[in-house]
TIBAMI-647943 format. One line per field, with one value per residue (C-alpha): residue number from 1; residue in one letter; y, x, z. Coordinates in steps of 0.5 Angstrom, whole numbers. Example, Ala and Ser with C-alpha at 12.3 -4.5 7.8 and 13.67 -1.06 7.14 Angstrom:
seq (1, 2) .
type (A, S) .
c2 (-9, -2) .
c1 (25, 27) .
c3 (16, 14) .
This chain:
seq (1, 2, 3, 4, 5, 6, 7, 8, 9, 10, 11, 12, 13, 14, 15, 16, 17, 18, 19, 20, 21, 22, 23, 24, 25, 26, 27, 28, 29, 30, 31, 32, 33, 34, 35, 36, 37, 38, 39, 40, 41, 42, 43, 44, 45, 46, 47, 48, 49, 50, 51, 52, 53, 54, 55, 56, 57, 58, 59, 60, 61, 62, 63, 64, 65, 66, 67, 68, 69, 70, 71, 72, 73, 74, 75, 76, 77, 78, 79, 80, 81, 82, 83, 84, 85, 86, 87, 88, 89, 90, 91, 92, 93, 94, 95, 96, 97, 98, 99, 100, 101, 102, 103, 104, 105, 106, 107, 108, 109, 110, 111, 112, 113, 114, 115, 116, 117, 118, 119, 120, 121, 122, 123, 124, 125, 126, 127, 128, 129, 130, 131, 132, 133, 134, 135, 136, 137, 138, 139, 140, 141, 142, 143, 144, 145, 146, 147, 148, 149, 150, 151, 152, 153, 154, 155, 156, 157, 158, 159, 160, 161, 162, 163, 164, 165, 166, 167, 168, 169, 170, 171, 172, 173, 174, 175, 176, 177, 178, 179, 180, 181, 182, 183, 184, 185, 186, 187, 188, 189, 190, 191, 192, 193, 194, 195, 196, 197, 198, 199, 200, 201, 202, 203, 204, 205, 206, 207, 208, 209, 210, 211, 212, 213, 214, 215, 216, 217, 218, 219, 220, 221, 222, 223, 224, 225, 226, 227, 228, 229, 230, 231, 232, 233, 234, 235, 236, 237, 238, 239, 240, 241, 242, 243, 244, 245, 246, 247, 248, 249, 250, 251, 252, 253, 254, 255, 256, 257, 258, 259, 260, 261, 262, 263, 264, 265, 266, 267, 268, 269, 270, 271, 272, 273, 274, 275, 276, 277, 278, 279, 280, 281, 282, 283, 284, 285, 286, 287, 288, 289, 290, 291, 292, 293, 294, 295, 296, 297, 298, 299, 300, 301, 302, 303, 304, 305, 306, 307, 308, 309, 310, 311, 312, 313, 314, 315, 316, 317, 318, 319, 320, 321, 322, 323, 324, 325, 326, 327, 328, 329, 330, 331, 332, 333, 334, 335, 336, 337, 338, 339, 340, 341, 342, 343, 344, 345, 346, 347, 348, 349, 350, 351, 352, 353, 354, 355, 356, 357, 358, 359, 360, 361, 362, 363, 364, 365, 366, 367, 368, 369, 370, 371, 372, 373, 374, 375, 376, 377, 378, 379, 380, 381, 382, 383, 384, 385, 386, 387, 388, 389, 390, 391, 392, 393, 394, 395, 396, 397, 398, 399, 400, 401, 402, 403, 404, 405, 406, 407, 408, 409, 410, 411, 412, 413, 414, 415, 416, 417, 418, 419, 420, 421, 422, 423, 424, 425, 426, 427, 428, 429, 430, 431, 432, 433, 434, 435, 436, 437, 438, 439, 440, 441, 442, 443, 444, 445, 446, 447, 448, 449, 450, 451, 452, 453, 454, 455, 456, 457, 458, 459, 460, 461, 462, 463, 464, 465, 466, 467, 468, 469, 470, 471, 472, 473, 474, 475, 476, 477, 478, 479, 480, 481, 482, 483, 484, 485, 486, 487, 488, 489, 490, 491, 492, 493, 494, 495, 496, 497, 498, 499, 500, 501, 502, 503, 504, 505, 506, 507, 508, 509, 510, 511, 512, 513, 514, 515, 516, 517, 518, 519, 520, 521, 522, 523, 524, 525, 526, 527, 528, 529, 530, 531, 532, 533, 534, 535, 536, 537, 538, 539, 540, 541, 542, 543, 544, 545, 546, 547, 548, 549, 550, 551, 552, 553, 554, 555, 556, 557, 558, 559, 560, 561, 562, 563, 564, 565, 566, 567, 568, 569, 570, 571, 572, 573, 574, 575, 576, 577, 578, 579, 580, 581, 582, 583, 584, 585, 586, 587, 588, 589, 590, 591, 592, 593, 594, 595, 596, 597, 598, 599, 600, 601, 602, 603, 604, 605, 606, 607, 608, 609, 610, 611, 612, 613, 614, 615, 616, 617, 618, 619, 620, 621, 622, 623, 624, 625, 626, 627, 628, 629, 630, 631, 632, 633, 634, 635, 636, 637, 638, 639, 640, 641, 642, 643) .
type (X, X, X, X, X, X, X, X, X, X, X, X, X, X, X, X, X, X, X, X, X, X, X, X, X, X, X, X, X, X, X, X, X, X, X, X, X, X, X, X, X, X, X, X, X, X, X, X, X, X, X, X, X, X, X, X, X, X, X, X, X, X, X, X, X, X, X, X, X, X, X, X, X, X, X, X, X, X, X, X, X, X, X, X, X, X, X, X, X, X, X, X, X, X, X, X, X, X, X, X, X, X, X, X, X, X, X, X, X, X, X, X, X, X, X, X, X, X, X, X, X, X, X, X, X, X, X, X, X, X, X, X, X, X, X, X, X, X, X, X, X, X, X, X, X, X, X, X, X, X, X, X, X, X, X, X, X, X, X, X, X, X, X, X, X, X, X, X, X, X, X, X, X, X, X, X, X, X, X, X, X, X, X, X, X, X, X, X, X, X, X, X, X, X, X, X, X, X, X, X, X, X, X, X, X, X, X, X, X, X, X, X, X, X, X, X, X, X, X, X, X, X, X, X, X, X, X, X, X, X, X, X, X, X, X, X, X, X, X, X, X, X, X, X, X, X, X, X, X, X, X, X, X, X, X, X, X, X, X, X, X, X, X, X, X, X, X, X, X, X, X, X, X, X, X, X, X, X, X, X, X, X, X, X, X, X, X, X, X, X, X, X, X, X, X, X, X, X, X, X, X, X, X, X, X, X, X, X, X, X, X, X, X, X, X, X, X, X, X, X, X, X, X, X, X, X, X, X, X, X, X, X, X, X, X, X, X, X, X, X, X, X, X, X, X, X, X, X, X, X, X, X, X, X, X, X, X, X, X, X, X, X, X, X, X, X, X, X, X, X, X, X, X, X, X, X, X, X, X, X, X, X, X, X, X, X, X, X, X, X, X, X, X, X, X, X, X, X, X, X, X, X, X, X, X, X, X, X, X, X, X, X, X, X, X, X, X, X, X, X, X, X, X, X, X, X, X, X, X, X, X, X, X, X, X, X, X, X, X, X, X, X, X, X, X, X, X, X, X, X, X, X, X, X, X, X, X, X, X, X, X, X, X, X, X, X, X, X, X, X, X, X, X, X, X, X, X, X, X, X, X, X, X, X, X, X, X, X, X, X, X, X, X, X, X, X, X, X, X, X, X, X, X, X, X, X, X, X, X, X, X, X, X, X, X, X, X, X, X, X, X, X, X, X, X, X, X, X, X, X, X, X, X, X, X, X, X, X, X, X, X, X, X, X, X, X, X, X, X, X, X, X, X, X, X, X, X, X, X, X, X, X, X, X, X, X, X, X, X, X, X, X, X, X, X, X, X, X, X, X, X, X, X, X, X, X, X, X, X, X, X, X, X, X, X, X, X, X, X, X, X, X, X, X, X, X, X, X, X, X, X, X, X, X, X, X, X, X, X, X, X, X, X, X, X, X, X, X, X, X, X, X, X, X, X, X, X, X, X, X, X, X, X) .
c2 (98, 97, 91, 95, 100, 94, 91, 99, 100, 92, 94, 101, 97, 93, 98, 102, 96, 95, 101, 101, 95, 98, 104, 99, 95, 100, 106, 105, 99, 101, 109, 103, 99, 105, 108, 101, 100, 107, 107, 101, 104, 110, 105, 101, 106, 110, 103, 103, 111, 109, 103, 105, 112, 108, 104, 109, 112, 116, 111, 112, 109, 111, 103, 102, 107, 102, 97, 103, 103, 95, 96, 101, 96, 90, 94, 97, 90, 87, 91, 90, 83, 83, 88, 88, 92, 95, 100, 103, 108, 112, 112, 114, 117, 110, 107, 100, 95, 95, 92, 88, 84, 79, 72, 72, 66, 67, 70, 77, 80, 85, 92, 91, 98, 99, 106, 109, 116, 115, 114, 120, 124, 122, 123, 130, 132, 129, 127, 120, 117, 112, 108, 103, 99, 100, 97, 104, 107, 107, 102, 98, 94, 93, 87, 82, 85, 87, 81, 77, 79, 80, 88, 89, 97, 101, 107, 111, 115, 118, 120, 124, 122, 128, 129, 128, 121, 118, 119, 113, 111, 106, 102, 100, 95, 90, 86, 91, 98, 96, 98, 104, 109, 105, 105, 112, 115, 110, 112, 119, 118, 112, 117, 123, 118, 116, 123, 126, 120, 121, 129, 128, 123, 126, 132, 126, 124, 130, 131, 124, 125, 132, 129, 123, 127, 131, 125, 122, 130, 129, 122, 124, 130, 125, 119, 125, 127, 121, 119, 127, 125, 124, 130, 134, 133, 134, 140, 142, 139, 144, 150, 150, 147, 154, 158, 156, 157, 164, 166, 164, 168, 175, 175, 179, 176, 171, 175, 172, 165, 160, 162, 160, 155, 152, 153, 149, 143, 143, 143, 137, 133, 133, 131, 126, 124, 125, 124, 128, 134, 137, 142, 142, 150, 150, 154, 157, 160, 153, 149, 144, 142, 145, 143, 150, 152, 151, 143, 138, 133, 135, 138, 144, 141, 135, 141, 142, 135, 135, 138, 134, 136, 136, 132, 126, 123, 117, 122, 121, 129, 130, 127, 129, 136, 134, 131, 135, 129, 126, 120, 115, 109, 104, 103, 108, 105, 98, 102, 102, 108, 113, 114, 110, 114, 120, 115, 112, 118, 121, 113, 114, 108, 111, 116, 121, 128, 133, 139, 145, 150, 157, 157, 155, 155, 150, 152, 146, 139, 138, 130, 128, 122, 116, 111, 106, 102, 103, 107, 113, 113, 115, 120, 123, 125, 127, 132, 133, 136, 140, 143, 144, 149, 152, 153, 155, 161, 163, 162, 167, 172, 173, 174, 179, 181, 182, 186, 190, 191, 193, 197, 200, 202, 205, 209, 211, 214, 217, 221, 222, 225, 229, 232, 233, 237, 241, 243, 246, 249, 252, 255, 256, 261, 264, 269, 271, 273, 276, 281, 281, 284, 289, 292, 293, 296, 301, 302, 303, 307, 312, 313, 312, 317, 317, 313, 315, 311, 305, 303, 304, 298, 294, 294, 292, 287, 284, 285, 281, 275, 276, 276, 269, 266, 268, 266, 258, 257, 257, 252, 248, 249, 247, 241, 238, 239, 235, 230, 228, 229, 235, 236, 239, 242, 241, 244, 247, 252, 256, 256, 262, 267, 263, 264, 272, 273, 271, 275, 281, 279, 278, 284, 289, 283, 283, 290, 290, 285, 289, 282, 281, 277, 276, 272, 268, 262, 259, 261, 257, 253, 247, 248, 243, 239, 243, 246, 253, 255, 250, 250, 258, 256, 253, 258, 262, 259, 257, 264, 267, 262, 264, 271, 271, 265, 268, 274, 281, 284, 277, 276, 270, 268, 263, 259, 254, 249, 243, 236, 233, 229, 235, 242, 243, 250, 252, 258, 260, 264, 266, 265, 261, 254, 249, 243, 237, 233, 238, 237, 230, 234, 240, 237, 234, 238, 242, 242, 249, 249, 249, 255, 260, 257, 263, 268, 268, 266, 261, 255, 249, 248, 251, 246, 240, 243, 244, 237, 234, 239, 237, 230, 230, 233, 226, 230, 232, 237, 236, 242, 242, 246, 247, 251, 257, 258, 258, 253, 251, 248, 244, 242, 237, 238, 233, 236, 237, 231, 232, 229) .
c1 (316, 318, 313, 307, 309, 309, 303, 300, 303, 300, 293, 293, 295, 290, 284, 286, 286, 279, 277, 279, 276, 270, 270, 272, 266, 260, 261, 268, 265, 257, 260, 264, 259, 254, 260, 262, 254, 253, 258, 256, 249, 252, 256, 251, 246, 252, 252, 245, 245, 251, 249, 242, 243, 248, 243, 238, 236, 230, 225, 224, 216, 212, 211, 219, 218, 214, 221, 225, 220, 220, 228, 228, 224, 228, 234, 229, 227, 234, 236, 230, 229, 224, 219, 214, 214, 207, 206, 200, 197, 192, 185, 178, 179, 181, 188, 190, 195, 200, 207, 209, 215, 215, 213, 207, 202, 196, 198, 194, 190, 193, 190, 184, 182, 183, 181, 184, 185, 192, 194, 190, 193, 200, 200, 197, 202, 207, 211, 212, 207, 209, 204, 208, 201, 197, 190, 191, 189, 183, 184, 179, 179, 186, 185, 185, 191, 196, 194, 197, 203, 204, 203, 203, 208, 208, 212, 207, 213, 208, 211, 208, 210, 210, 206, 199, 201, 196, 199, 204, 205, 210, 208, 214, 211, 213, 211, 215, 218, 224, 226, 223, 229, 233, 229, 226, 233, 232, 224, 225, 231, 228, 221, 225, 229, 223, 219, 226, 226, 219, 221, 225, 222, 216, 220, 223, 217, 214, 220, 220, 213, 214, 220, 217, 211, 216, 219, 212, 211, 218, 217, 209, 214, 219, 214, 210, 216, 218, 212, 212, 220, 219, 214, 220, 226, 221, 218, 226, 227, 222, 224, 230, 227, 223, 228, 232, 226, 225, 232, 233, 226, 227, 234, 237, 234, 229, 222, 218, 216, 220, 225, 220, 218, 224, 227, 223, 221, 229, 230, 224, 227, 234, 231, 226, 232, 227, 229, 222, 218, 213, 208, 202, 198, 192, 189, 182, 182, 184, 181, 187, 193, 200, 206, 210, 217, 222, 220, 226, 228, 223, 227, 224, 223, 218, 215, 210, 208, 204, 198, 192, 184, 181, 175, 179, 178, 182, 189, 191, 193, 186, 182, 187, 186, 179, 179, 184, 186, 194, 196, 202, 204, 209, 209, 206, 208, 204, 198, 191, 190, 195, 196, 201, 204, 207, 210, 213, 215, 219, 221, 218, 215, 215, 210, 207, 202, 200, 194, 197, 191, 191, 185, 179, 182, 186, 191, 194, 198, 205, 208, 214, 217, 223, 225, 226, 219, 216, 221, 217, 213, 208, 211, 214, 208, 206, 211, 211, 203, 206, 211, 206, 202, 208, 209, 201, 204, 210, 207, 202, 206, 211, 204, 202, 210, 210, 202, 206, 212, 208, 203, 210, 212, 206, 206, 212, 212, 206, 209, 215, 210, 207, 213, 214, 208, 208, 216, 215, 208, 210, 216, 212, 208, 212, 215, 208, 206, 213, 211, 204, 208, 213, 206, 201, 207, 209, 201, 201, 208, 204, 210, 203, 199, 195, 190, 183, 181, 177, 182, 188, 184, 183, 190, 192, 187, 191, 199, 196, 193, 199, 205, 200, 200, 208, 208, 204, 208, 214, 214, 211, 216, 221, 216, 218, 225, 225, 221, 226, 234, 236, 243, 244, 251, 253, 257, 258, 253, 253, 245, 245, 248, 243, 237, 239, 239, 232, 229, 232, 228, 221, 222, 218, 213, 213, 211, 205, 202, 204, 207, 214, 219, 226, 231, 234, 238, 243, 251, 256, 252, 256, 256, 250, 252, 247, 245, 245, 240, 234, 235, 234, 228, 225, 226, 223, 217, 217, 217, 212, 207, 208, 207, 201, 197, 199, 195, 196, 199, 202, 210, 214, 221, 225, 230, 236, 239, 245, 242, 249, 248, 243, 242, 234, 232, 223, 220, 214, 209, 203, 198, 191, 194, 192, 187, 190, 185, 189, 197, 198, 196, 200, 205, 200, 201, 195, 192, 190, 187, 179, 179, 184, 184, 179, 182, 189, 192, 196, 197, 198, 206, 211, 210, 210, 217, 220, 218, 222, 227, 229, 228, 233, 238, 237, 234, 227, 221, 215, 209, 207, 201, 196, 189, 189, 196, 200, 204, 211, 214, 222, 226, 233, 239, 245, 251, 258, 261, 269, 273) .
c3 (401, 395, 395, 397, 391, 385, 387, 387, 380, 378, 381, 377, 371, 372, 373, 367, 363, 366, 364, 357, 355, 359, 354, 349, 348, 352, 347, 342, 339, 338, 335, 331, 329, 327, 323, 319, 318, 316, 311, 308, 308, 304, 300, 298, 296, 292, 289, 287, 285, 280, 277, 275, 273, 269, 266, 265, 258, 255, 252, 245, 245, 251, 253, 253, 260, 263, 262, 266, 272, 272, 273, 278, 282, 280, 282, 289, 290, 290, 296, 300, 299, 304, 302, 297, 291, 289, 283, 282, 277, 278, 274, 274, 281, 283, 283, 279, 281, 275, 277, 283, 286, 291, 293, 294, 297, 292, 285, 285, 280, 275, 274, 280, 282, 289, 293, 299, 302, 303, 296, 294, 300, 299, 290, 292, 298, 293, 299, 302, 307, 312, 315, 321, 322, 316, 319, 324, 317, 313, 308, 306, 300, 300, 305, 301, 297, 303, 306, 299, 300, 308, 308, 315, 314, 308, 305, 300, 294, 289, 283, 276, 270, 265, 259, 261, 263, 269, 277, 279, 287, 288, 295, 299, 304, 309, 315, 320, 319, 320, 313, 313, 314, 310, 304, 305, 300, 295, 294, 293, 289, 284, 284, 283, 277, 274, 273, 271, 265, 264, 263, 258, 255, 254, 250, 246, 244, 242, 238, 234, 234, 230, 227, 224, 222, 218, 215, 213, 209, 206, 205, 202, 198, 196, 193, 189, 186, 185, 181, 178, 177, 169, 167, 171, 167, 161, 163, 164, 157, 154, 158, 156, 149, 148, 151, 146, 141, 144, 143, 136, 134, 138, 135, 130, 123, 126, 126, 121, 121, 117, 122, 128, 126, 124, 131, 134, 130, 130, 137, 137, 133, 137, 143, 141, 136, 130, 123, 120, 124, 120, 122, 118, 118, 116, 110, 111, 104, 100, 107, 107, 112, 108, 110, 113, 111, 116, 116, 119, 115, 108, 102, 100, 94, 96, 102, 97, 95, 102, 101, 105, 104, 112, 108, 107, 113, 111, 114, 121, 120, 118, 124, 129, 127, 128, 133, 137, 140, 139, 135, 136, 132, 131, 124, 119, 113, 115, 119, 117, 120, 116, 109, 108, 101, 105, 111, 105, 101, 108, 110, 116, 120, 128, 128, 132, 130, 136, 134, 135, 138, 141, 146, 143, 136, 132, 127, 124, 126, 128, 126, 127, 124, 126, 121, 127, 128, 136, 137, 140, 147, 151, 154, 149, 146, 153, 152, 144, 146, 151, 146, 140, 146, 146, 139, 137, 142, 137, 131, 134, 137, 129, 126, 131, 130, 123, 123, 128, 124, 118, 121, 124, 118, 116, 122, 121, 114, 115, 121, 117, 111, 116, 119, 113, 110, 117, 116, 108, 111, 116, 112, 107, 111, 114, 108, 107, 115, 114, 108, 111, 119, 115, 112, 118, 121, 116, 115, 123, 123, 118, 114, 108, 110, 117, 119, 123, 130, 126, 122, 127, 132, 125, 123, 131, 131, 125, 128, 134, 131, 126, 132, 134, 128, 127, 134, 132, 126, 130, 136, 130, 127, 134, 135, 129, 129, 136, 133, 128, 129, 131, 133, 139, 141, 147, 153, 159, 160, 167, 169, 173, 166, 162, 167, 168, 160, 161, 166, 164, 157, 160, 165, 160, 158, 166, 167, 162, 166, 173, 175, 180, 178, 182, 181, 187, 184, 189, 188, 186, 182, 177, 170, 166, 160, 156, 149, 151, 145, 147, 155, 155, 151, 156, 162, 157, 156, 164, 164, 160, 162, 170, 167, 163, 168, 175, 173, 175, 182, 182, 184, 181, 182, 179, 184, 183, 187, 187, 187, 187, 181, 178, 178, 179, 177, 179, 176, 181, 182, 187, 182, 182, 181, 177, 179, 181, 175, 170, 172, 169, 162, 161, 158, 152, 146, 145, 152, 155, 161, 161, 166, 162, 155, 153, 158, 156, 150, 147, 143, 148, 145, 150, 155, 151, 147, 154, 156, 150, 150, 156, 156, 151, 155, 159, 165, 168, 168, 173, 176, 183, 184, 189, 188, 190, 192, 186, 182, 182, 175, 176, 171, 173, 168, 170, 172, 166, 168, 168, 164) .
């Protein structure tokens, strides 16, 4: 029994034995064999990733992309040493042979057009395309060439380089497609490497070529300015130079023309470290050149003793003033071409002489010395040309300044006169007008008898035109004091008392006319730093105006508001306006408009007083007025600061 059991328990062993060793190799051992395979497989294609995205790099040159596909398929070659490597570009509608790896058994020609349907369905599809029997397809004209390097299977990947770069396609082939699936990933990623790379080349490129399209203007910029470098610092030189010039002759006690002068050929001479500058003026009158005050290096005293004809054509000055063109020498005392007696008397030898010309007129030399033989260069006397342009220009300008400043003061005395003779004429008059009112009035009183109806008109005509003249002499009077230097006594002035005293003044004038006027000025106004006596002046000359020019029935009002930094006070009325060619003049003197000047009576002078009152008040004063709808006349005062 227990034999029997043993050999069944050695039986049982045996054939699980068996079995495991039957699953072992039948099933267990290929799954194993598959996995090893397929992780060698995945390891070598990560190997192959790795090591050529490590070694790729975006070209600097478009012709270094061609070095990046040849090593993409060196590295593809490398891992399918069995296959052959085409590449072909494609052109002209037919595709050219530009790259290939493998041995071959005659060498093919490179860059041979060849055209099969296959290639253009492939690049159009953007997808590989495997052909396992490519005599199955239609490529004729590729017999040759597959049968070169024993192309029996082929893999088409195409891939499209970026920027207008021609279509590529890379031509995996082999004698059997046993390769294929293998090969199929590392098609799609080197196809998908190469156009990523061509991408961003193609960016690089762009950007270098604008880069170095910036370089080559900077570098254009840069040599123009190094060229130009020179004149530059010179034209800095003279800048600063004039500046100074400019300075010294629109400051205090520089306005005439020794000074000018003075102050450039001073200047001049520390920049070109000169012992002797001179300008030389000429002098229509006696027709010579004449050494003018404010030389450098020339004592007054020896100034006088240089005084050239422009006949002797024999001075260097002479013909440069002729000719307008510059002189330079290395050594005056020993030069033919320069009246040596002057070089020596000033003991110059180095010598240059610039004309000095405004516009089209020449109006004398400037010569500028050094002691020092070939001391001079060309580009000072570049500059110093420059520098006497600039001088014609000064001594232009104080001429001009001195005709101004005398016929300044010329102007000024005479208007000095004429305020004058206006303020004793017009106080002058005023005591015989008087008299002349005092006795109209008694007569027309009747105090001297009684009076029939011919005398009474004549005797009113007269009182009018006497209250007119009365009326004339006064703003004249008020003109020529805000002419000259009329003291105003300031202080705070409340505008609304101020505006209410004034229309209750012209109330009775208001009725004459059978005119309105409302006072609507805003509460609380602030307080106006203001003379009291001139300011209600002009709100009443505001008034009066509105009163007589807005006609009968017609409604004026007067308005006053808070501007924060001022006070605005407007007197308006309803009347007919005044065109808009007329509004810029009524604040002349004298001016009355062309519609009322016969109509309504007048001297034109109100306005005018009430624009220099305030105007020297620091304020404003303005009209707005549109025809047929009235007009609108505004003055601004600053507010009383407080302390």
């Amino acid at each position: 029994m227990v034999n029997e059991l043993l050999g069944a328990g050695v039986l049982g062993a045996a054939g699980a034995f068996a079995a495991y060793w039957h699953l072992k190799f039948r099933h267990v051992l290929p799954m194993e064999s598959r996995l090893r395979s397929s992780q060698k497989s995945f390891a070598d294609f990560t190997s192959f990733t790795r090591e050529t995205m490590e070694r790729a790099y975006a070209p600097e040159q478009p012709e270094h992309y061609g070095d990046i596909t040849n090593y993409y398929l060196i590295k593809l070659h490398k891992a399918f040493p069995d296959s052959s490597m085409l590449l072909f570009e494609k052109g002209e509608g037919q595709w050219k042979l530009v790259n290939y790896l493998k041995h071959f058994k005659v060498e093919p020609k490179l860059l041979t057009a060849y055209k099969w349907s296959a290639f253009d369905r492939s690049s159009a599809e953007g997808e590989l395309l495997r052909f396992d029997d490519v005599r199955a397809g239609d490529y004729h004209g590729m017999e040759e060439l597959f049968s070169v390097f024993d192309v029996k299977s082929a893999l088409m990947c195409p891939f499209k380089p970026a920027g207008g770069a021609p279509e590529r396609l890379i031509v995996f082939g082999a004698p059997v497609p046993s390769s294929f699936d293998a090969a199929q990933p590392y098609l799609r990623f080197v196809a998908l490497q190469l156009s990523s790379i061509s991408k961003v080349s193609d960016k690089i490129f762009t950007l270098k070529k604008e880069t170095d399209h910036l370089k080559n203007e900077v570098n254009a910029v840069v040599k123009e300015l190094d060229v130009a470098g020179s004149r530059l610092i010179q034209r800095a030189r003279e800048r600063k130079a004039l500046y100074e010039v400019v300075t010294k002759v629109t400051g205090p006690g520089g306005n005439d023309s020794q000074n000018g002068c003075g102050a450039i050929l001073n200047i001049v001479a520390k920049m070109v470290e000169a012992d002797v500058v001179a300008c030389l003026l000429f002098d229509d009158a006696k027709g010579e050149l004449v050494v003018s005050p404010g030389s450098y290096g020339i004592p007054d005293s020896e100034r006088m003793l240089y005084s050239i004809p422009v006949s002797n054509h024999a001075s260097a000055s002479v013909r440069t003033f002729l000719s307008r063109k510059p002189f330079i020498t290395a050594d005056a005392q020993n030069d033919p071409d320069v009246l040596t007696r002057y070089a020596k008397l000033w003991e110059i030898h180095s010598l240059m002489i610039v004309p000095i010309s405004l516009h089209d007129r020449i109006i004398g030399v400037m010569r500028v010395g050094s002691r020092r033989q070939d001391f001079f260069t060309p580009d000072q006397l570049e500059f110093l040309t420059i520098i006497a342009d600039e001088l014609a220009i000064i001594i232009e300008m104080v001429t001009l300044y001195e005709n101004l400043s005398k016929t300044a003061q010329e102007l000024a005395q005479l208007n000095k006169i004429k305020d004058e003779f206006l303020a004793t004429v017009s106080h002058e008059l005023k005591t015989p007008l008087t008299t002349i009112k005092g006795f109209v009035s008694v007569i027309l009183s009747g105090e001297v008898g009684p009076l029939n109806e011919q005398q009474l008109n004549f005797l009113t005509v007269t009182d009018q035109s006497v209250n007119r003249l009365t009326h004339l002499i006064s703003n004249l009077l008020d003109l020529s004091r805000l002419n000259g230097k009329v003291e105003l006594e300031f202080q705070k002035v409340d505008l609304a008392d101020l505006v209410k005293s004034s229309v209750s003044t012209m109330l009775l004038k208001a009725r004459e006319k059978n005119v309105s006027i409302t006072n609507e000025l805003a509460k609380g106004l602030p307080p106006v730093h203001a003379d009291t006596r001139w300011i209600g002046q002009v709100v009443d000359n505001l008034l009066i105006n509105a009163i007589k020019y807005a006609g009968a029935g017609a409604s004026v009002k007067v308005t006053g508001t808070d501007k924060g930094e001022a006070v605005v006070v407007c007197v308006e009325d309803n009347g007919p306006g005044i065109p808009l060619e007329e509004q810029k003049m009524v604040f002349d003197k004298f001016y009355r408009g062309k519609s009322s000047a016969n109509q309504v009576p007048g001297t034109g002078l109100g306005l005018a007083i009430s624009k220099s009152v305030v105007e020297k008040h620091g304020g404003k004063i303005w009209v707005e007025s549109k025809p047929g709808k009235g007009s609108r006349f505004c003055f601004a005062l600053p507010v009383a600061k407080t302390k």
